[in-house]
C-alpha positions in Angstrom: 122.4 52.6 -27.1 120.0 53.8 -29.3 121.0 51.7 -32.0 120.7 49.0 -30.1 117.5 49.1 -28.7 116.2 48.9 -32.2 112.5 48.8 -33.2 111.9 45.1 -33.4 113.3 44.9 -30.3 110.9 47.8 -28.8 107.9 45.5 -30.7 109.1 42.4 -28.6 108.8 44.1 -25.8 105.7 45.5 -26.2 104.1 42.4 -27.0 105.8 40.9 -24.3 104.4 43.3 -21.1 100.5 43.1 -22.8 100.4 39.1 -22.7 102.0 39.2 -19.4 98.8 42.2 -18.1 96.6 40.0 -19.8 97.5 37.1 -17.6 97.4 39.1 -14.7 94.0 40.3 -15.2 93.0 36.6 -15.2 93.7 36.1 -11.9 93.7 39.4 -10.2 91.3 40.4 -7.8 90.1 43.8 -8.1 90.0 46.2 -5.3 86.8 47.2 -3.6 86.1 50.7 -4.1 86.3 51.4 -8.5 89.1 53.9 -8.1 91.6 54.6 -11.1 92.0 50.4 -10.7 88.6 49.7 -12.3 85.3 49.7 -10.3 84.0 46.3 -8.3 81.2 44.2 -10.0 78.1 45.1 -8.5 76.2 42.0 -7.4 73.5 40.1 -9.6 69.8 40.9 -8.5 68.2 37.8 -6.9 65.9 36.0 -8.8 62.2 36.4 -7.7 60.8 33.8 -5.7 58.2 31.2 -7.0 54.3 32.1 -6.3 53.3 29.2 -4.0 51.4 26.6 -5.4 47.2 27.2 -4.7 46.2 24.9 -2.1 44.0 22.1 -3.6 40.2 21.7 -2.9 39.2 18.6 -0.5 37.5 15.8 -2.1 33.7 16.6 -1.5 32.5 13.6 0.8 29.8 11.1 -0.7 26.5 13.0 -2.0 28.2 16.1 -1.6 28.6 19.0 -4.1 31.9 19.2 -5.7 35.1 20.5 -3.7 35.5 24.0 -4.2 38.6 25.2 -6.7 41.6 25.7 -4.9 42.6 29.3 -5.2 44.8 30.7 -7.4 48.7 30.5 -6.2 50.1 34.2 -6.0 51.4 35.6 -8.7 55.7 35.1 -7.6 57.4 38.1 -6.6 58.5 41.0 -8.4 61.6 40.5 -10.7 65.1 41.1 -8.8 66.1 44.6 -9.3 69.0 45.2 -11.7 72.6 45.0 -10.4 73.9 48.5 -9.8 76.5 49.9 -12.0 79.9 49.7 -10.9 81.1 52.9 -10.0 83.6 55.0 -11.9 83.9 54.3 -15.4 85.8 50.8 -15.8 83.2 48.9 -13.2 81.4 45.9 -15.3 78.0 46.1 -15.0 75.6 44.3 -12.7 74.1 40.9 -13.7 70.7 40.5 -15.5 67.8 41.3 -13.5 66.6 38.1 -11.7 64.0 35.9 -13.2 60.6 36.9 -12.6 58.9 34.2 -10.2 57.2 31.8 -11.7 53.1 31.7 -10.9 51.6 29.1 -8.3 49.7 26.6 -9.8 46.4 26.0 -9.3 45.3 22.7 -8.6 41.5 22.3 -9.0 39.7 20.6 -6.1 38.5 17.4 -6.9 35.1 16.7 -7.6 33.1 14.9 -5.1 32.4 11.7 -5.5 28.2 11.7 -6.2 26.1 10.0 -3.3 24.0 6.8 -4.6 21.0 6.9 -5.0 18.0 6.0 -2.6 16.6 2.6 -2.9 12.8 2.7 -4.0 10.3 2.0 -1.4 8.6 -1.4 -2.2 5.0 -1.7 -3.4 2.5 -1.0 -0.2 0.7 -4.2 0.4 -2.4 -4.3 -0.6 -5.3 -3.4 1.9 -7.9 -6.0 2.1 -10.9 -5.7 1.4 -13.7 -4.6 3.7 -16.5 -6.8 4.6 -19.8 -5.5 2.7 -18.4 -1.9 1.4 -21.7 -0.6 0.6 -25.1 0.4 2.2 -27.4 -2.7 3.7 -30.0 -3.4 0.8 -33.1 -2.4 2.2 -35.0 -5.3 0.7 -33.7 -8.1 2.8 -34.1 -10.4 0.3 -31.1 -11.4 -2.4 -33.2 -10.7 -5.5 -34.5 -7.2 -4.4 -38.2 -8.3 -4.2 -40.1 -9.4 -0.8 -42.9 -12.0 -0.8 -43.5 -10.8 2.8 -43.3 -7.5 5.1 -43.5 -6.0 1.7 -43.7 -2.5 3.2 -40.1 -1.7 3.7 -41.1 1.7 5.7 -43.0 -0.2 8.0 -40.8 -3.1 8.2 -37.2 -2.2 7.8 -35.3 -4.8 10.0 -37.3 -7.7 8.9 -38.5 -9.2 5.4 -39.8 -12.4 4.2 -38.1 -14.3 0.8 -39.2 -16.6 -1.7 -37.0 -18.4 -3.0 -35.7 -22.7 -3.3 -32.5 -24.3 -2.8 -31.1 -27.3 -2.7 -28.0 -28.0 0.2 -30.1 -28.9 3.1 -30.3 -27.5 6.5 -31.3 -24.2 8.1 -29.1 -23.4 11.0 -26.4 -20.8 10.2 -25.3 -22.0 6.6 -22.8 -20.4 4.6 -24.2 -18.5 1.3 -22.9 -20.6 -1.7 -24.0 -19.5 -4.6 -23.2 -15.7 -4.3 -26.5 -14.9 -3.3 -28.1 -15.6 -6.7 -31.2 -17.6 -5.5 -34.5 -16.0 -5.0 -38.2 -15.8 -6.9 -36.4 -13.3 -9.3 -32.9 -14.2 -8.7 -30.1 -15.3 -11.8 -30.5 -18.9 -9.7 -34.4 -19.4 -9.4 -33.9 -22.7 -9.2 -31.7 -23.0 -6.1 -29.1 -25.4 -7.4 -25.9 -25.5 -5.5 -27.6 -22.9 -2.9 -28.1 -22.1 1.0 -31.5 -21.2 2.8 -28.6 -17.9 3.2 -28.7 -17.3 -0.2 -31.9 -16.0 -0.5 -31.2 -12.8 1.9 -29.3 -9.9 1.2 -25.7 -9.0 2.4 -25.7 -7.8 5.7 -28.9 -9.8 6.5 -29.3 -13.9 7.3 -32.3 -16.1 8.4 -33.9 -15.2 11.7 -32.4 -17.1 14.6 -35.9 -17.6 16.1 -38.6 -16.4 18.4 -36.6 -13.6 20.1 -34.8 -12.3 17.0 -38.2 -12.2 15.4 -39.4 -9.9 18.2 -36.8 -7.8 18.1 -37.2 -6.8 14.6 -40.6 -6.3 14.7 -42.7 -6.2 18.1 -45.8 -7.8 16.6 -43.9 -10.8 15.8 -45.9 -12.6 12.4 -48.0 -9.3 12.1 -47.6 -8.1 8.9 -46.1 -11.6 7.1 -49.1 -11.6 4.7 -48.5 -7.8 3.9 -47.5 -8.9 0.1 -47.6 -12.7 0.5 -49.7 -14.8 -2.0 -51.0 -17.4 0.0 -50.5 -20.0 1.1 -46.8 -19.4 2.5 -44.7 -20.4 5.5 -41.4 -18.5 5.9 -38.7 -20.6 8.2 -36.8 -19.2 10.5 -33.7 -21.4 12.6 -35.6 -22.4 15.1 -36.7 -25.7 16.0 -38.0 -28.3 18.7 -36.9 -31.1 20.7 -40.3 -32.8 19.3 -43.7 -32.2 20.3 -43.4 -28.3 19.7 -41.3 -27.8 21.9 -39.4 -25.1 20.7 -35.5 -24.6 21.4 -32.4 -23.5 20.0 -30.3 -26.2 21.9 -28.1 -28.3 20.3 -30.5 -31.3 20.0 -33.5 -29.3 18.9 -33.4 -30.4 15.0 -37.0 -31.7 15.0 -39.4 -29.7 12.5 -39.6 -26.0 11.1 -41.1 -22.5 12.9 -41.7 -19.9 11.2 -44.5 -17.3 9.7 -47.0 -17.7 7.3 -50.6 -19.2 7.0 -49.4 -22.7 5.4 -48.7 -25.5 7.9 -49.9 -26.4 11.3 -51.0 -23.6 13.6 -50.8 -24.8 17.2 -51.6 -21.7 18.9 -54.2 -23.2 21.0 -51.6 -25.4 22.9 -50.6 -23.0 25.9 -47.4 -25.0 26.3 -46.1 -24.3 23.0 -47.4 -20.7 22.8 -45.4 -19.9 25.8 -42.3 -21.6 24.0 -42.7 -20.6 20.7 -44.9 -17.6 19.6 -44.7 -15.7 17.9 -43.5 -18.6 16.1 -46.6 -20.2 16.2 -46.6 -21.6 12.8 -45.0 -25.5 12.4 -44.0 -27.8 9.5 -45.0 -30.8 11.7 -43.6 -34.4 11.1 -41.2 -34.4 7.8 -43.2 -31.5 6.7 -46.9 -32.6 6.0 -48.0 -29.9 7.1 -46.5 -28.1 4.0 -47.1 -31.0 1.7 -50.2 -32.3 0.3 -49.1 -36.4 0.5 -48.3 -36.4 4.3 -52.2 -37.4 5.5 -51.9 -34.6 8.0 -55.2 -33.5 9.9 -57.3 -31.1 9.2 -56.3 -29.0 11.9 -53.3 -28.0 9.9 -53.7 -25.6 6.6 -51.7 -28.3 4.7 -51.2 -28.2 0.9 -53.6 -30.7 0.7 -55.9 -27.8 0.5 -54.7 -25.9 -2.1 -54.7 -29.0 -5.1 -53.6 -26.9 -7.8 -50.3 -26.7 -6.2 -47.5 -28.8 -6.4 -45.2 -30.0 -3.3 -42.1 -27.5 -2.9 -41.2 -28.1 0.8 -39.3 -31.6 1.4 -37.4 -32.6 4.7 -35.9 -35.8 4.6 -37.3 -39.5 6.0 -36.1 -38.5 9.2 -39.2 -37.9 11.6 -36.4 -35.8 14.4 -34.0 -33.9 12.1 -36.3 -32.0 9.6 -34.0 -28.7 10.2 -30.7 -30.4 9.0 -32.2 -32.0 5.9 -34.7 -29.7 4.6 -35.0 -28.6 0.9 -37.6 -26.3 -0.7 -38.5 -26.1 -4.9 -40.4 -23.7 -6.8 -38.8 -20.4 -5.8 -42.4 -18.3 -6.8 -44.6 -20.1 -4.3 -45.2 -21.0 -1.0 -43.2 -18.9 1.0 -38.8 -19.4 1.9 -37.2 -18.0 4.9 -37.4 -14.8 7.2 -34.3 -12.7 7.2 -33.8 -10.2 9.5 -31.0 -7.5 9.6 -27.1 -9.0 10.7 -27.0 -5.5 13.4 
């Protein structure tokens, strides 16, 4: 028996029985508990879960700051433990530990979007202008001389101008050439001016009678304080003829004023009471101020003074002598009365 069972038969065998445990092994489940038979796999640690991802910051709304940084995500979990070692001595090991988690990502919020800007405000219109900014001149008169009233103390509301111009008329005319007329004036000669020209802003040519009075009780009192005679100072009064003085609509017929030059008709009772203090008259288209007129000798016309020159005219027509008159020679005989525009 020996001899036959022979050594390349016991190799044969051998080989045999360890490629048939080898196929086993492939297959074979193992028992649970390690025993003699091998110990059981222990289980794979699980894999640490993922950090979640940091919230994102809101959009900041228009104009406002920038949206805050979302916050970190948390760090993932701690790595899954190692697999525990199979028991008894042929157990395989446990699986790697598990993969650590992987951070959360931080998404930065986004930036805000930046608010646009305020419009600029327009330009303010301009503010206009004040009427007369500055203090009344205390002269009365445009060129900051009186020929008349000279004493401004005495006389502050009232002053008497020389002065010529040429646009006819007395009753409320415009100033039109800025003012600049006067006996010391830029315009002496008057050209392209207003009987309004030759009082100061914030003053104009008496009205009449009772605007006279108001400004100074005494009426003409005190016209010659200054004056070099002979003078006659208008105001806008005038008469419906025959001194009759009025300020109606119709009354255009001759000059009243202040002064010593023209016709004084004081002694008429009638035209005292309607006049005065007004009580001095340029008469018929203004003899009475001229020297060519053959007015009587009643009157103190310029007749009487033959070294001087006519400077008063007023027209051809006998009724409207306030609508056309004119005056020359801005240093002599007289102007206007201006009283204070209050």
């Amino acid at each position: 028996m020996k001899r036959l069972i022979g050594p390349g038969f016991v190799l044969v065998l051998g080989v045999t029985m360890i490629c048939c445990a080898a196929a086993t092994d492939s297959t074979q489940t193992l028992p649970a508990n390690g025993g003699a038979d091998g110990g059981t796999d222990a289980s794979a640690g699980n894999a640490g879960a993922g950090g979640a991802s940091g919230s994102a910051g809101k959009a900041g709304s228009g104009g406002a700051a920038a949206g805050a940084s979302g916050q970190a995500g948390g760090a993932g979990t701690a790595a899954g433990a190692s697999g525990q070692a199979g028991s008894e001595t042929g157990g395989a090991a446990g699986s790697t530990a598990g993969a650590a988690g992987q951070a959360g990502s931080v998404a930065a919020g986004a930036a805000g979007t930046a608010g646009a800007g305020g419009a600029s405000g327009g330009a303010g219109t301009a503010g206009t202008a004040g009427s007369g900014g500055g203090p009344i001149s205390e002269w009365g008169c445009a060129d900051g001389t009186r020929e008349g009233f000279a004493d401004k103390s005495q006389f502050p509301l009232i002053a008497a101008c020389n002065g010529a111009w040429d646009q006819p008329g007395i009753f409320n005319m415009p100033a039109m050439c800025n003012r600049q007329a006067g006996n010391t004036g830029v315009n002496q000669a008057g050209t392209g001016c207003t009987v309004t020209d030759l009082c100061a802003p914030g003053w104009r040519v008496c009205y009449g009678r009772d605007d006279v009075l108001a400004r100074n009780k005494d009426g003409c009192l005190g016209v010659m304080n200054g004056a070099t005679s002979p003078v006659f100072f208008t105001t806008q009064m005038s008469s419906t003829g025959a001194f009759q003085c009025s300020t109606g609509t119709t009354a255009t017929n001759d000059l009243f004023g202040c002064g010593d030059l023209g016709c004084n008709f004081s002694g008429d009772p009638t035209a005292q009471a309607l006049c005065a203090p007004l009580i001095m008259s340029s008469h018929d288209l203004c003899k009475g101020l001229r020297n060519d007129g053959g007015c009587g000798d009643w009157c103190n016309h310029l007749g009487k003074y033959p070294s001087l020159g006519n400077a008063w005219s007023c027209g051809s027509d006998t009724e409207k002598e306030a609508l056309n008159v004119t005056k020359t020679k801005a240093d002599q005989q007289g102007g206007v009365l201006c009283c204070v525009d209050n």
